[in-house]
C-alpha positions in Angstrom: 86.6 88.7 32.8 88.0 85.3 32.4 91.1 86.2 33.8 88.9 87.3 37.4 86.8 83.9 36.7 90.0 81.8 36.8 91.5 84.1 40.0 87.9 83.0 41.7 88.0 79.5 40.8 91.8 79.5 41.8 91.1 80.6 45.3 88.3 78.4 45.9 90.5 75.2 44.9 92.7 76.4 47.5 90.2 77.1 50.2 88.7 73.8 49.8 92.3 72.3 49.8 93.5 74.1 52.9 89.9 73.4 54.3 90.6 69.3 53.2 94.1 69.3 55.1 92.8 70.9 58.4 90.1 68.3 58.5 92.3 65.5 58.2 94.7 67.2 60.5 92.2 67.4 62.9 91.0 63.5 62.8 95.0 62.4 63.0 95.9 63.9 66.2 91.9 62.8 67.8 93.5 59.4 66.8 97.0 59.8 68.2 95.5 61.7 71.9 93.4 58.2 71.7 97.0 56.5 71.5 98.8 58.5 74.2 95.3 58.4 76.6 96.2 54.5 76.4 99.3 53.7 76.5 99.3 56.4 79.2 97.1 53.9 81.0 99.0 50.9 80.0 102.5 51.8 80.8 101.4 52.5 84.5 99.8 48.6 84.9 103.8 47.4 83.4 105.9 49.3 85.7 106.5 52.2 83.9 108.2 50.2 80.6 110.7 52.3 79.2 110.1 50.5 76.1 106.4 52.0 75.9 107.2 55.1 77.3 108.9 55.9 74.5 106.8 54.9 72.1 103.9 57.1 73.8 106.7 60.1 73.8 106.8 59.4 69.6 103.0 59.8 69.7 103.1 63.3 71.6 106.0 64.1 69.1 103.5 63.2 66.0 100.5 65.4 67.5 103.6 68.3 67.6 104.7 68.0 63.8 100.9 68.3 62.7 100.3 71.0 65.5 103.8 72.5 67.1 101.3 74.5 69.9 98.9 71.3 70.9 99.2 71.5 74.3 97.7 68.1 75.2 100.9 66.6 73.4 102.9 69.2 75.3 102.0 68.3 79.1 101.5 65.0 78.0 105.5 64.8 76.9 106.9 66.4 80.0 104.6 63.9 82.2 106.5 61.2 80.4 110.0 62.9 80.5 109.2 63.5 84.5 108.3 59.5 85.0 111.4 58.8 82.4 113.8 60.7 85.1 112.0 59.3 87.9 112.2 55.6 86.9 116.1 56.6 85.4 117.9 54.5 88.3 115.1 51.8 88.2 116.2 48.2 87.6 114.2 48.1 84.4 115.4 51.1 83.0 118.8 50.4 84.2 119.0 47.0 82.7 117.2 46.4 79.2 118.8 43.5 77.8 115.7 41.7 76.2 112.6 43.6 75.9 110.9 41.4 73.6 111.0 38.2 76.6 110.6 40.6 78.9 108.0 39.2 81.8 105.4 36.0 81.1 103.4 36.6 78.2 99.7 36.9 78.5 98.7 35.5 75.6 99.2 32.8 73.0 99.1 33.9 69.7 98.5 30.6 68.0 96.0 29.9 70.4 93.4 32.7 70.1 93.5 36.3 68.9 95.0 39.3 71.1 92.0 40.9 71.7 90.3 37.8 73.3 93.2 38.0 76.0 92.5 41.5 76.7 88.7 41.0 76.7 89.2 38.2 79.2 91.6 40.1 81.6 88.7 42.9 81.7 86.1 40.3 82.2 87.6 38.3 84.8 88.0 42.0 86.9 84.7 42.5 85.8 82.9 39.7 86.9 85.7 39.3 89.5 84.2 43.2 91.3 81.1 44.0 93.9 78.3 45.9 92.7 76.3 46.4 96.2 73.0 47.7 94.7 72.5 43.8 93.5 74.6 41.6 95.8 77.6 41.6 98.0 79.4 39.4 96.7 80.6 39.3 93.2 79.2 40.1 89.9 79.3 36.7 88.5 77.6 35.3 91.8 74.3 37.7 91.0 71.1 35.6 90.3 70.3 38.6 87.7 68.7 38.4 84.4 71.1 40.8 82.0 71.4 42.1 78.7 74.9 42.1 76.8 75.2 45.6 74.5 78.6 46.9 72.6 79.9 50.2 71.6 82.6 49.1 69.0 82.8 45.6 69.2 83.0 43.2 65.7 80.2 40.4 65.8 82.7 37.4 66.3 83.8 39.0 69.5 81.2 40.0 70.8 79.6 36.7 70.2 82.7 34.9 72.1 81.9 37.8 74.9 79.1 36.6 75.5 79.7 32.9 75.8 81.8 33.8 78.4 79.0 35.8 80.1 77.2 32.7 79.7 79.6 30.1 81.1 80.9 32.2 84.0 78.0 33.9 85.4 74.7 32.7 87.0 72.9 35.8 85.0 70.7 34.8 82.5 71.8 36.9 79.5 68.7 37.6 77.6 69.8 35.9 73.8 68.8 37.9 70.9 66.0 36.2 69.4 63.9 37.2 72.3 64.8 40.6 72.5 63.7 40.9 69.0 60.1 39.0 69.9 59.6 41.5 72.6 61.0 44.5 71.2 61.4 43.9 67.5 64.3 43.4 65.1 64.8 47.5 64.7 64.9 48.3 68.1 67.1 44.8 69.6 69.6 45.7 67.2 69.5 49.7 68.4 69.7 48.0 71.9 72.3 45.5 71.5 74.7 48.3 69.3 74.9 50.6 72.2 71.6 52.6 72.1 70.3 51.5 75.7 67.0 53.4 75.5 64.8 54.0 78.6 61.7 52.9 76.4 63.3 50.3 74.9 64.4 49.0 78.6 61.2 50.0 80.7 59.7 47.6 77.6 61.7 44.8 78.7 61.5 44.7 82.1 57.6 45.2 81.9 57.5 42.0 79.2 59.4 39.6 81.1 58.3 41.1 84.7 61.5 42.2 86.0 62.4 44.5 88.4 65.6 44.9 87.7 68.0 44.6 84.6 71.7 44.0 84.5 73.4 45.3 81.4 76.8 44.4 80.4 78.8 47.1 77.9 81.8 46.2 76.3 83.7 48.8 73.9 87.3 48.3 72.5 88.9 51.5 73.3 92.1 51.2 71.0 94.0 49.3 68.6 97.7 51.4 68.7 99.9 50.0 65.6 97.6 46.5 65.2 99.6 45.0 68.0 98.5 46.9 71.5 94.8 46.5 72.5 92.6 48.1 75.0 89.7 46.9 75.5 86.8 48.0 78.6 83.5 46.2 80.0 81.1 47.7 82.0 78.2 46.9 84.0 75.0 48.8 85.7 71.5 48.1 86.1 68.5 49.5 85.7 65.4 49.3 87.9 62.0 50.0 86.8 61.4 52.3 89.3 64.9 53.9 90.3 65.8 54.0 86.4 69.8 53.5 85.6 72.3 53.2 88.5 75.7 54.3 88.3 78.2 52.0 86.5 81.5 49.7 87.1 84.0 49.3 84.6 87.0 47.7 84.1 89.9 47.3 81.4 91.7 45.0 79.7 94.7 45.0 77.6 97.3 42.6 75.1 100.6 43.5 73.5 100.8 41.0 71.0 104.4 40.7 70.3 104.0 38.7 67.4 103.6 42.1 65.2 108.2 42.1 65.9 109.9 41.7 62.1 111.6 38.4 62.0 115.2 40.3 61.9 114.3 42.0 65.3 113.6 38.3 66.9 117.0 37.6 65.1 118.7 40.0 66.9 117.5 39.1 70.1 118.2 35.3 69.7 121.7 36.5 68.5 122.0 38.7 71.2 121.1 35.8 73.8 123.5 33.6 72.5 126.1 35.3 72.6 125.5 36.4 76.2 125.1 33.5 77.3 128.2 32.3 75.7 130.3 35.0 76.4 129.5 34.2 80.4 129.8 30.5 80.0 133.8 31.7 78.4 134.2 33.8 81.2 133.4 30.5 83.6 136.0 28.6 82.2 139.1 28.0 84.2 141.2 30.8 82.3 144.4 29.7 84.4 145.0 26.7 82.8 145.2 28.3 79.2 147.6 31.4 80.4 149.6 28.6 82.2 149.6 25.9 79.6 148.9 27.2 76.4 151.8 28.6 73.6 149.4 30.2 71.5 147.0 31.8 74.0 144.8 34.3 71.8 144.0 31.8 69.3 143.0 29.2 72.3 141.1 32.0 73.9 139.2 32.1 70.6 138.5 28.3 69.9 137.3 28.2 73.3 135.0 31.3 72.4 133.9 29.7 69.7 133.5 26.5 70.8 131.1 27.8 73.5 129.0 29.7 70.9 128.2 26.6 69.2 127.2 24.6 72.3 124.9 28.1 73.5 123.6 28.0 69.7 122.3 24.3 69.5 121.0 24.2 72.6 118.9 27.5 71.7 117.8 26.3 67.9 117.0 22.3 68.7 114.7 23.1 71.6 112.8 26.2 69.4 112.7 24.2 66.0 110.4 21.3 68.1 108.6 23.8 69.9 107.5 25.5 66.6 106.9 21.9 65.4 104.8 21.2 67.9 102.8 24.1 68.5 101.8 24.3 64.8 100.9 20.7 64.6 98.6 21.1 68.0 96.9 24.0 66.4 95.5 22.6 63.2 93.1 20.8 66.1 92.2 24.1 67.7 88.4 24.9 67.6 87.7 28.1 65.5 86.9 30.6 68.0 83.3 30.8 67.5 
């Protein structure tokens, strides 16, 4: 009898455990699709970077260790192997030398976060779009009150989103204390978190007399290894008697190459220096040492040197001050809020 109790007990420790695994299996690769979906989406905006191509390939090979069969990760894989081949003879795939430099960076780290970049590259497109069923022109041109809500966006930024609603639109963004005297604290909250309600809406536009509502949605989409950010904003309207119209949206997104280790960046200054001296060597009248010299290989090799040196302090002199001087201008930044 104890023996079949302990047999029971036994097999429902393992079900639960086996039942535990698969659940957590199951959230891992929703996260890493999420991952793949947007770098998917990001590598086409940066010319097809081979850099992140790769990394979204490591994704799809994740989803495959936890689930060998997942086709998602499958198709996925052999789209990026097709647009690997494709882009093969590419300039930028060809030609790789710094990936970390590579183009202008949209973002200042010291400055502001990474996800206020990406949030502003969505809003400018935003605001930036035509949404005929208000005005032809522009978004942020509309005479329009509006309402700001948020899917999955922390207070402080959504608080900087809409100041920038605020300062770059003629809408008059309805703030939240007067949702909240029209509505009441329960349902401005539900409103403002994402729950736009017809009720809630109808309410509102009935309230203030308004015929029309614009409602601005912002959601971040992604945060791939704390460094990659994708971010989307959306806007519709609704009209008391048409109800909700369909909606624009826009995205946004920030590598924030800060997240490189310290030996990587290194590297790469290595890396530049010697470059850079190994072609400033190879400019050098090489004649005149072969003609003149009696100990040519160890010439050749002073002069290496020598040009190593020069290439070196002009690379760590100009990036000591500039990390002087953007630390000391940034104890007077603002906080953001």
């Amino acid at each position: 009898m104890k023996f079949s109790k302990i047999v029971i007990l036994l097999f429902l420790l393992l079900s639960n455990f086996s039942w535990a695994n698969s659940e957590i299996d199951s959230l891992k690769i929703k996260r890493l699709k999420n991952h793949v979906s947007s770098l998917d989406y990001i590598t086409r905006q940066i010319d097809n970077s081979k850099f992140y191509l790769n990394l979204n390939k490591s994704y799809c090979d994740s989803i495959l260790s936890i689930d060998p069969s997942n086709k998602f990760a499958l198709d996925f894989k052999e789209k990026i192997n097709l647009t690997l081949a494709t882009c093969d003879q590419n300039i930028n795939h060809k030609i790789e030398l710094f990936p970390f430099f590579n183009g202008f960076p949209h973002y200042m780290g010291f400055a502001d976060d990474p996800i206020e970049y990406a949030y502003d590259d969505s809003l400018e497109k935003l605001l930036s779009s035509k949404y005929p069923k208000v005005e032809n022109g522009p978004i942020l041109n509309t005479n329009i009150s509006s309402i700001v809500v948020r899917n999955s966006c922390d207070d402080e930024m959504f608080e900087i989103v809409n100041q920038i609603l605020l300062k770059n639109t003629n809408h008059y963004i309805i703030p939240k204390h007067e949702l909240e005297e029209i509505l009441g604290k329960s349902t401005a909250t539900s409103l403002i978190n994402g729950n736009v309600d017809l009720e809630a809406v109808s309410l509102l536009c009935e309230k203030l007399n308004l015929d029309r509502l614009g409602i601005f949605n912002v959601n971040d989409l992604d945060v791939i290894n704390n460094s990659i950010w994708l971010v989307q904003s959306e806007f519709y309207t609704f009209h008391k008697e048409h109800g909700f119209a369909e909606p624009i949206f826009t995205r946004g997104f920030n590598i924030d190459k800060r997240s490189f280790s310290i030996i990587y960046i290194l590297l790469l200054l290595i890396k530049s220096i010697l470059l850079i001296a190994f072609i400033s060597f190879l400019n050098q009248k090489l004649k005149r040492i072969f003609n003149s010299s009696d100990n040519i290989i160890k010439d050749l090799w002073n002069l290496f040197i020598d040009k190593i040196k020069f290439v070196g302090i002009s690379f760590i002199v100009p990036l000591i001050f500039s990390f002087i001087l953007i630390y000391s201008v940034s104890y007077l930044m603002p906080s953001a809020e």
